[in-house]
C-alpha positions as CSV (number, residue, x, y, z in Angstrom):
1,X,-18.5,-2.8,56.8
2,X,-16.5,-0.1,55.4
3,X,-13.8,1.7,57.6
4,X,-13.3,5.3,56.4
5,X,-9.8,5.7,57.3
6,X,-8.7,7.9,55.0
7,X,-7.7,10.7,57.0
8,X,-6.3,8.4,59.8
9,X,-4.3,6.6,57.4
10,X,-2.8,9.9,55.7
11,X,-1.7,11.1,59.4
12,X,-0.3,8.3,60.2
13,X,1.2,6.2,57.3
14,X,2.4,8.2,54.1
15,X,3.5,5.6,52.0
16,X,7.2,6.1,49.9
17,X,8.0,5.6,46.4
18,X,11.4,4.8,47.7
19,X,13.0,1.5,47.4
20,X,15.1,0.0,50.7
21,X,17.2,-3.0,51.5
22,X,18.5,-4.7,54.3
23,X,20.7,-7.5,55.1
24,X,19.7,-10.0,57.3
25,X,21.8,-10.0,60.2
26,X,21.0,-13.2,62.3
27,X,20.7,-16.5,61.6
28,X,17.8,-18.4,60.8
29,X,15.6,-19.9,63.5
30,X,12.9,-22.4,63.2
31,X,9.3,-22.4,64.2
32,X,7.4,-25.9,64.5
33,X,5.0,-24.8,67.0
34,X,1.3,-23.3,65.5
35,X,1.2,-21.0,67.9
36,X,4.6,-19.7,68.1
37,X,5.5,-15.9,67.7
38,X,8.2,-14.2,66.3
39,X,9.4,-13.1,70.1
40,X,11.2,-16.1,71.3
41,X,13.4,-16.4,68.0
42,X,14.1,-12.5,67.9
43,X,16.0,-13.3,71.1
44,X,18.5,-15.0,68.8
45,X,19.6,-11.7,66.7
46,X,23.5,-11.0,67.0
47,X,23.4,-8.0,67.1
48,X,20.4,-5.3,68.8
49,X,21.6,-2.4,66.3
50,X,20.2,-4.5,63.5
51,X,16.9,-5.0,65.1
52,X,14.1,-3.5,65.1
53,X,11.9,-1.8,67.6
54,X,9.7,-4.8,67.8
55,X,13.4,-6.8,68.4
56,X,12.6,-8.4,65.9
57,X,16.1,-8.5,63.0
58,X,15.4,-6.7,59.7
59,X,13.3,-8.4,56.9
60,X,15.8,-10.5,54.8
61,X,17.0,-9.6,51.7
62,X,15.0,-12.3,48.9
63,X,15.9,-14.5,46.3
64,X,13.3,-16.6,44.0
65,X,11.0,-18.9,45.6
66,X,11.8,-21.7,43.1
67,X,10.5,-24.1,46.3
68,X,7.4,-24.4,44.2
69,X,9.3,-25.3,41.2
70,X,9.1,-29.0,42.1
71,X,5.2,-29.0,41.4
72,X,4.5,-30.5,38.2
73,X,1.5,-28.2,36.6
74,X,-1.2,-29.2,34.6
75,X,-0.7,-29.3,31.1
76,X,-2.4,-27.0,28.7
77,X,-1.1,-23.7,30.1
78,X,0.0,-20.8,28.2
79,X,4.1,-20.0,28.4
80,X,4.0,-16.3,28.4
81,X,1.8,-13.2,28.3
82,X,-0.7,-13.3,25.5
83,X,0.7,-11.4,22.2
84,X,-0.9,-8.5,20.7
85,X,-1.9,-10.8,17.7
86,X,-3.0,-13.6,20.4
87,X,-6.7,-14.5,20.0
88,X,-8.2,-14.3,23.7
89,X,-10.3,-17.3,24.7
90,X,-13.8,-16.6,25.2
91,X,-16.7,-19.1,25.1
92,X,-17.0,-22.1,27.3
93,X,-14.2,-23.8,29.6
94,X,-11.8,-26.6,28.5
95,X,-13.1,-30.0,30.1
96,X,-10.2,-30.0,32.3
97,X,-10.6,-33.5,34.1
98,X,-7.2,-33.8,35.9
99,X,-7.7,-34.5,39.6
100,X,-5.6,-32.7,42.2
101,X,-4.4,-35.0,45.6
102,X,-3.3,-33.5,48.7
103,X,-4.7,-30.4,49.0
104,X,-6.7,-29.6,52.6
105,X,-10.8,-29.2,52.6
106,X,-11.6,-25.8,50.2
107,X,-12.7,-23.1,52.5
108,X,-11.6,-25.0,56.2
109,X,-8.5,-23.5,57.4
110,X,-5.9,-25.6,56.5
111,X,-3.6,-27.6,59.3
112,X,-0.6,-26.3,60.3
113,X,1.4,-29.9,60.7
114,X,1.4,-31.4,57.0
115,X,5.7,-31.9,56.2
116,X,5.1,-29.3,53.0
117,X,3.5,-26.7,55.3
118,X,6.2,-27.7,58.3
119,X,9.3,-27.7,55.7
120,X,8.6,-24.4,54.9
121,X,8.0,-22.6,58.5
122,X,11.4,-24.3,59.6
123,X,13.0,-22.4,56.9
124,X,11.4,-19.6,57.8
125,X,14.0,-16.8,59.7
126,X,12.0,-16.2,62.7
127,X,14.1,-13.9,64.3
128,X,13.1,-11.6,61.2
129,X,9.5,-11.6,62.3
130,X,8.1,-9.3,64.2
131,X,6.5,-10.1,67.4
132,X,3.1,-8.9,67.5
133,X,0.2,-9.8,69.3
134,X,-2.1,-12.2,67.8
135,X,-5.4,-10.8,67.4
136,X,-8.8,-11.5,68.0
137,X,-11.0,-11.9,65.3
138,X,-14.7,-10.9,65.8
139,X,-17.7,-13.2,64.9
140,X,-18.1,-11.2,61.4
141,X,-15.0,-11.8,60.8
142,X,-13.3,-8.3,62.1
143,X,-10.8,-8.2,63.9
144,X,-10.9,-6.3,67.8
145,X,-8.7,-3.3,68.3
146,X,-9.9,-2.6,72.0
147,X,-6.6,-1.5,73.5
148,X,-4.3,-1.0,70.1
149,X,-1.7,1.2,70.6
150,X,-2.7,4.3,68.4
151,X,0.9,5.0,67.4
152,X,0.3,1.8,65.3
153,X,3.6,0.4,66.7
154,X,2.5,-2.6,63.9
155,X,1.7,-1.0,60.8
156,X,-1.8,-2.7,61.7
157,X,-3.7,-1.6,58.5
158,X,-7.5,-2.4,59.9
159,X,-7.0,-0.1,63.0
160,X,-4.9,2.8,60.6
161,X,-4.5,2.5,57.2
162,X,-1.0,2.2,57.8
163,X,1.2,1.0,54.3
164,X,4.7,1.6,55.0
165,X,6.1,-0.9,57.1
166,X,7.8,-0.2,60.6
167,X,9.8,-3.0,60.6
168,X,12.7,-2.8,58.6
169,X,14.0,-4.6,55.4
170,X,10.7,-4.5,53.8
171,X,8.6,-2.0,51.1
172,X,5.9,-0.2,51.5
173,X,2.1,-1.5,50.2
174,X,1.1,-1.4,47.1
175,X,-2.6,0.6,47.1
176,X,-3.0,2.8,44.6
177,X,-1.8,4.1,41.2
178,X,0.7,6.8,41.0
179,X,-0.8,8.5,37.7
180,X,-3.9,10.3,37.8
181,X,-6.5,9.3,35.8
182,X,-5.3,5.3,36.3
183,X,-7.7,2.7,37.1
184,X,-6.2,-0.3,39.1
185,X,-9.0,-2.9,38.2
186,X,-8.8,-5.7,40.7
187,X,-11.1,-8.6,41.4
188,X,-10.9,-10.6,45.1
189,X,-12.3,-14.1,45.7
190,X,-12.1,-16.2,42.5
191,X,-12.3,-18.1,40.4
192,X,-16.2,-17.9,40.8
193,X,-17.0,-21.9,40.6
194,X,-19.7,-23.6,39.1
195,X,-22.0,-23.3,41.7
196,X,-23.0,-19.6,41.2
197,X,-24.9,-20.9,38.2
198,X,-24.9,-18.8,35.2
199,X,-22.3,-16.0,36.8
200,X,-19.5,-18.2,37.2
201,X,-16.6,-18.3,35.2
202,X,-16.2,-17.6,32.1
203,X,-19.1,-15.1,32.2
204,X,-16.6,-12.3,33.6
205,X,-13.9,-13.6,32.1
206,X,-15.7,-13.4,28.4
207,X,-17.0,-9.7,29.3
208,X,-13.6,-8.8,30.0
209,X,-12.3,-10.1,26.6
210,X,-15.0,-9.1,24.5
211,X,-13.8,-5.5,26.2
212,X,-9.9,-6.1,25.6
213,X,-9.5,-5.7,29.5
214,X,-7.0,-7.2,31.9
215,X,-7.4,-7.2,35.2
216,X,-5.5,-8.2,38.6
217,X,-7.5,-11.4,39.7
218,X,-6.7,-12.1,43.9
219,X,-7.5,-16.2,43.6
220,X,-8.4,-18.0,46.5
221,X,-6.9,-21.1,46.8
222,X,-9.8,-23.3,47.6
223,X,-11.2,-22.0,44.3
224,X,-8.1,-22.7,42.6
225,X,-8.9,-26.6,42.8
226,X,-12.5,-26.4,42.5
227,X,-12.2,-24.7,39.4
228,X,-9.0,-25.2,37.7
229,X,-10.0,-24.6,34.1
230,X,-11.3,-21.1,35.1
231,X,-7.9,-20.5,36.5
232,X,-6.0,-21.5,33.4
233,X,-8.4,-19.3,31.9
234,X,-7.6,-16.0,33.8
235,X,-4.0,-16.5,33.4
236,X,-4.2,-17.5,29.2
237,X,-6.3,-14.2,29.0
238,X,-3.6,-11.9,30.5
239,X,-5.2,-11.2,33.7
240,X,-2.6,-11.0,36.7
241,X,-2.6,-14.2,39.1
242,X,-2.1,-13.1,42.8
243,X,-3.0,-14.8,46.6
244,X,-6.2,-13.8,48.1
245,X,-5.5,-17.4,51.2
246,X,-7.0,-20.6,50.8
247,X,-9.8,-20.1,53.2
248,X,-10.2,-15.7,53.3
249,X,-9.5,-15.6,57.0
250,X,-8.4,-12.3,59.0
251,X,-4.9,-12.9,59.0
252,X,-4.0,-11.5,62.0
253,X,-6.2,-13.2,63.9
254,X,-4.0,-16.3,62.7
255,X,-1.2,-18.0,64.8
256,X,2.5,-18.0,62.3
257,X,2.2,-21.3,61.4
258,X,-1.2,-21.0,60.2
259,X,-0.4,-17.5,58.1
260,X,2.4,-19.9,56.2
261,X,-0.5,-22.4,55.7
262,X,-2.7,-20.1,54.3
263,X,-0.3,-18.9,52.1
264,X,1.6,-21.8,50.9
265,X,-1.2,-23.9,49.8
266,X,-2.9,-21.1,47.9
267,X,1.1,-20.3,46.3
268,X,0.8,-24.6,45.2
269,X,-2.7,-24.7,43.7
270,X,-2.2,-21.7,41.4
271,X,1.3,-23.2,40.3
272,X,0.3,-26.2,40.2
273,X,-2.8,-25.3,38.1
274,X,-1.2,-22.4,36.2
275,X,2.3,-23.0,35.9
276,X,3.0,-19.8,37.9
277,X,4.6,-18.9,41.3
278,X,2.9,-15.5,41.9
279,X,4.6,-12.6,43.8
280,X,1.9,-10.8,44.8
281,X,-1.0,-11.5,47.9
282,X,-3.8,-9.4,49.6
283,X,-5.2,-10.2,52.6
284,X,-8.7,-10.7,53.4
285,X,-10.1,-7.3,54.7
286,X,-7.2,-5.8,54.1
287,X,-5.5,-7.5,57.6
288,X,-2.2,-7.3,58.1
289,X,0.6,-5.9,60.3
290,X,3.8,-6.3,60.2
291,X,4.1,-9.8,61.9
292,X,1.8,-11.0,58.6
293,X,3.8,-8.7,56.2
294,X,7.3,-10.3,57.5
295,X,6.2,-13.7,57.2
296,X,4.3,-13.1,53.5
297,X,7.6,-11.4,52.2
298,X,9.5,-14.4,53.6
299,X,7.2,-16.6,50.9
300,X,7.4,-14.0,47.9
301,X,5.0,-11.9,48.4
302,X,4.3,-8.3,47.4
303,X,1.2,-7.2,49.6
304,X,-1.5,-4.9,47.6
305,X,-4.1,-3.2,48.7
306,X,-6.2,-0.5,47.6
307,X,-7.6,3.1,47.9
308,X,-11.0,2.7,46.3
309,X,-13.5,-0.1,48.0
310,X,-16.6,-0.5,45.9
311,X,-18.6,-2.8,49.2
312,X,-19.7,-4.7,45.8
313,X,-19.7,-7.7,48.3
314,X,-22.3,-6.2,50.6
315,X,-25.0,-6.5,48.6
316,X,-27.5,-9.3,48.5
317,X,-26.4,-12.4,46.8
318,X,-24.3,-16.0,47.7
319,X,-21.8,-14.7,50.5
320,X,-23.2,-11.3,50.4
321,X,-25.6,-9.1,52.6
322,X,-27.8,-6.5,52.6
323,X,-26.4,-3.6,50.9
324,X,-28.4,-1.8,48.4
325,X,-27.0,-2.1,45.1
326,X,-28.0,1.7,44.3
327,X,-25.4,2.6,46.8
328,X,-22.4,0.9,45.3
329,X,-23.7,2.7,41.8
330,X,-23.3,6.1,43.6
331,X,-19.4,5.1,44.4
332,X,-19.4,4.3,41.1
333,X,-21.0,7.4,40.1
334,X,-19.1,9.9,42.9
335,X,-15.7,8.7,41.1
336,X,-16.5,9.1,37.8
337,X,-18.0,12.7,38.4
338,X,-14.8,13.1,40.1
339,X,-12.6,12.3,37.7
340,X,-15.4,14.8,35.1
341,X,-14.6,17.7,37.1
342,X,-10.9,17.5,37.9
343,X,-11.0,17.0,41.7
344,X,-9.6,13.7,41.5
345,X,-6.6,15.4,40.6
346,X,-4.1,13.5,43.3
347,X,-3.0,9.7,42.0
348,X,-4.5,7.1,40.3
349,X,-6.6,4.2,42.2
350,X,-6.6,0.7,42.8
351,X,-10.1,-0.2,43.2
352,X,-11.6,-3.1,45.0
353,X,-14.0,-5.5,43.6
354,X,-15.0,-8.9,43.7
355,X,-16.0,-12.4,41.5
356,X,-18.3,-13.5,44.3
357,X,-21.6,-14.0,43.0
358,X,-24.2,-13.0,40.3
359,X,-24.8,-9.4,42.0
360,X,-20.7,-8.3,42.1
361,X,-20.2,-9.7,38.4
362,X,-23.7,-8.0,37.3
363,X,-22.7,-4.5,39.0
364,X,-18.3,-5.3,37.7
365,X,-20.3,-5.9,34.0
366,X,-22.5,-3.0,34.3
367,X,-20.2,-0.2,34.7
368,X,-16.8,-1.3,33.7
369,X,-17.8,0.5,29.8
370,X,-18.6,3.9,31.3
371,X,-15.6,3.7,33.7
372,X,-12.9,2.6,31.1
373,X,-14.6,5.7,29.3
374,X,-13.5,8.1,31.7
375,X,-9.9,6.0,33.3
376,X,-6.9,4.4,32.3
377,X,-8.2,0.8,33.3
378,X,-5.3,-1.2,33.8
379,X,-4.1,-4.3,36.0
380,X,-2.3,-2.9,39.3
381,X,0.8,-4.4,38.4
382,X,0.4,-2.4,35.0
383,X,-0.1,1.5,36.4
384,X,2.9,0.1,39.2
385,X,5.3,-0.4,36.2
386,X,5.5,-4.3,37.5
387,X,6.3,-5.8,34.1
388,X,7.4,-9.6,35.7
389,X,4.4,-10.6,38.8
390,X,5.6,-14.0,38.3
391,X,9.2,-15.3,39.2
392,X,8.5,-17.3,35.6
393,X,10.7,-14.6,33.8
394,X,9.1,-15.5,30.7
395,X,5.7,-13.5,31.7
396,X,6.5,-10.2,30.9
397,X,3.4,-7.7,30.9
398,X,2.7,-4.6,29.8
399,X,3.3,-1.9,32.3
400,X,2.5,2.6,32.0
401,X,6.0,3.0,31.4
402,X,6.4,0.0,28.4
403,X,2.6,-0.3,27.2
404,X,4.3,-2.7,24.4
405,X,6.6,-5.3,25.9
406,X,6.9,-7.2,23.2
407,X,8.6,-4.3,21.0
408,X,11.7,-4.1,23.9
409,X,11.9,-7.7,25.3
410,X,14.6,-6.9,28.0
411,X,12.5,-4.4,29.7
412,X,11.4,-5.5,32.8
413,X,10.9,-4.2,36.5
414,X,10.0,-5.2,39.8
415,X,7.5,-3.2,42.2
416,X,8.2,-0.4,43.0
417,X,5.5,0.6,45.5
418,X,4.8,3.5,47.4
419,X,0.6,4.3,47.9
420,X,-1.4,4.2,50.9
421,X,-4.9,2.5,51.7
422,X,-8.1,4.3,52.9
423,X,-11.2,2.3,52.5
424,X,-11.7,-1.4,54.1
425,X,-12.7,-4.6,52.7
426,X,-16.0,-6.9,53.6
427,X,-15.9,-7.1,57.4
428,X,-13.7,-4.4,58.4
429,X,4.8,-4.5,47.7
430,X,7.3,-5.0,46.9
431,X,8.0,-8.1,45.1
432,X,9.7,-10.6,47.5
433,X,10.8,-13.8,47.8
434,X,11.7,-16.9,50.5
435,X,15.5,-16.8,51.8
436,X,18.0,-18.8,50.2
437,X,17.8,-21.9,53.0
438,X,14.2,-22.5,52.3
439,X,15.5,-23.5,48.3
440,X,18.0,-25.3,49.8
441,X,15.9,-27.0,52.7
442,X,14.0,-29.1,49.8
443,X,16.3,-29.6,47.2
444,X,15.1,-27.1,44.4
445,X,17.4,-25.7,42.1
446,X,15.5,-24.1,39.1
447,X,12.9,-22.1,38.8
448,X,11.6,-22.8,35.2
449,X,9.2,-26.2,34.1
């Protein structure tokens, strides 16, 4: 279902390379209620200058969400990013055999009432969150956007494109590469479990070795625990852990307390299986506003998109449909023809793929070669200059700016974002981090293992 907003989304929402910060002027409120908004806590701001047009007080200003850093990972986890001298694992999986408790059904939507998932949306500054509607998701998992307001009071990217923010405090999106000729290679939905047969992971993850490629790998919770050892995997190989949810809802069809849910037990499985606390998410389809955004940068999270969708998902296969695969070869083909004959001449791309099933890993396999023949095929985080996606300051990647991070050790940066999003997911940045309270609230005071 591919949206071609493209021109919509350059009208309306031209993203900035700009950084901006805001103090938060109102004190925290709490939100135990599943289907409370942002409006009744805005009411609580001291001051209406500092608010936004939503009433809603600006974004807070974020420390390290070292709340996670009382979950004990599993053991055999690499400590850092892989050296240039590091072999790269390829061949089978460890036997990991560690079982993980507590964690809600893979792939249900998880409940809003569990004490982790409360503790953290009453630490939560609700009077920071905007107050936007709730939507309505569709039966194909769309959203509706009868009767949205086309100024895009929201930043609602589904209905606009829109990647700079309207409320304020927070950074614009991260969806696409500043330099031309850069390659944002990104893959949604994994790890691919043992169930897709002979496609699962490692097969993409071997290809992608065997190729010396890193990647930006958007992990769905739920996958997390099923497959553990693949996750390990992706993050010993120097690919880039972020969120993709635990159960890939659209997340603006969710209620507050179920966006935290979403997010924080996706956050625990890849720490608690990695050893990492990610700072980056995408959303499923691309849905979010700034309600979603408010609440995600509350948790530490940068939100990326993209500017490039391949619809790999579409095509026949587990989870897919009926697109031919022919077509998603002639996106393939379209860009690199573009990039032959100097048209694509604008900014790099980030560029949307998946690790759903044996047809997205056949068509990632099949043309990645050709494509990293005529790109700069890099992680997002890499073409953003984000050397640190992990509040574990000890990963420390290489970025365009400092291709070799182990030569200058103190260089480091956060996101810097500033791109804009034209294309939609199936169906349809700025690194951040929870508020000082939310540490305190549980009684967390490091962030390192």
């Amino acid at each position: 279902m591919r949206l071609l907003l493209l021109a919509v989304a350059a009208g309306l929402c031209v993203a900035q390379q700009q950084e901006s910060s805001s103090a938060a002027a109102s004190p925290s409120a709490s939100s135990t209620d599943a289907t409370a908004s942002a409006s009744s806590s805005a009411s609580s701001s001291t001051s209406s200058s500092s608010s936004s047009s939503s009433g809603a007080a600006p974004a807070p200003p974020q420390s390290s969400p070292s709340w996670l850093s009382s979950v004990r990972p599993m053991p055999g986890n690499v400590q850092s990013y892989p050296s240039d001298d590091t072999k790269i694992p390829t061949g089978p999986l460890s036997n990991t055999t560690t079982a993980l408790q507590g964690y809600p059904e893979p792939w249900k939507s998880p409940p809003t009432d569990s004490p982790e998932v409360q503790a953290v949306v009453k630490a939560i500054d609700w009077s920071a969150v905007p107050s936007s509607p709730v939507r309505k998701a569709n039966p194909d998992g769309s959203v509706n956007m009868q009767g949205y307001d086309p100024s895009d009071p929201d930043c609602w990217w589904s209905a606009t494109g829109c990647v700079q923010p309207k409320h304020p405090g927070m950074k614009p999106d991260v969806s696409y590469c500043p330099k031309v000729g850069d390659w944002g290679l990104t893959y949604d939905d994994g790890p691919l479990t043992a169930e897709a047969g002979a496609s699962a992971e490692p097969n993409l993850y071997n290809f992608l070795a065997e190729h010396k490629q890193k990647a930006g790998l958007f992990y769905i919770g739920s996958n997390v625990i099923s497959a553990p050892a693949a996750a390990q995997r992706g993050l010993a190989d120097g690919h880039t852990l972020c969120v993709h949810t635990w159960s890939h809802p659209a997340m603006t069809a969710q209620q507050n307390n179920a966006v935290v849910a979403e997010l924080y037990w996706t956050l625990k499985a890849i720490k608690e299986v990695t050893g990492v606390t990610t700072k980056c998410w995408r959303p499923p389809y691309g849905d979010v506003d700034d309600r979603v955004r408010a609440i995600a940068w509350q948790m530490g999270l940068t939100t990326v998109l993209w500017d490039e969708d391949t619809d790999d998902w579409n095509m026949p296969g587990d989870g897919g449909g009926n697109l031919s695969p022919s077509t998603v070869d002639g996106y393939f083909q379209g860009w690199i023809e573009a990039r032959k004959n100097g048209t694509d001449n604008q900014h790099g791309h980030i560029v949307l793929q998946h690790e759903l099933n044996n047809a997205t890993v056949g068509m990632a396999e099949k043309w990645l070669p050709e494509v990293k023949q005529n790109f700069n095929v890099v992680p997002w985080n890499q073409c953003m200059n984000v050397s640190q996606p992990y509040w574990e300051t000890q990963f420390v990647y290489p970025t365009d700016a400092q291709p070799n991070p182990q030569q200058n050790p103190s260089a480091s940066s956060t996101v810097q974002p500033g791109a804009q999003a034209s294309s939609q997911e199936h169906a349809s940045s700025a690194a951040q981090v929870l508020p000082m309270p939310l540490m305190a609230l549980l009684g967390l005071s490091t962030l390192f293992l």
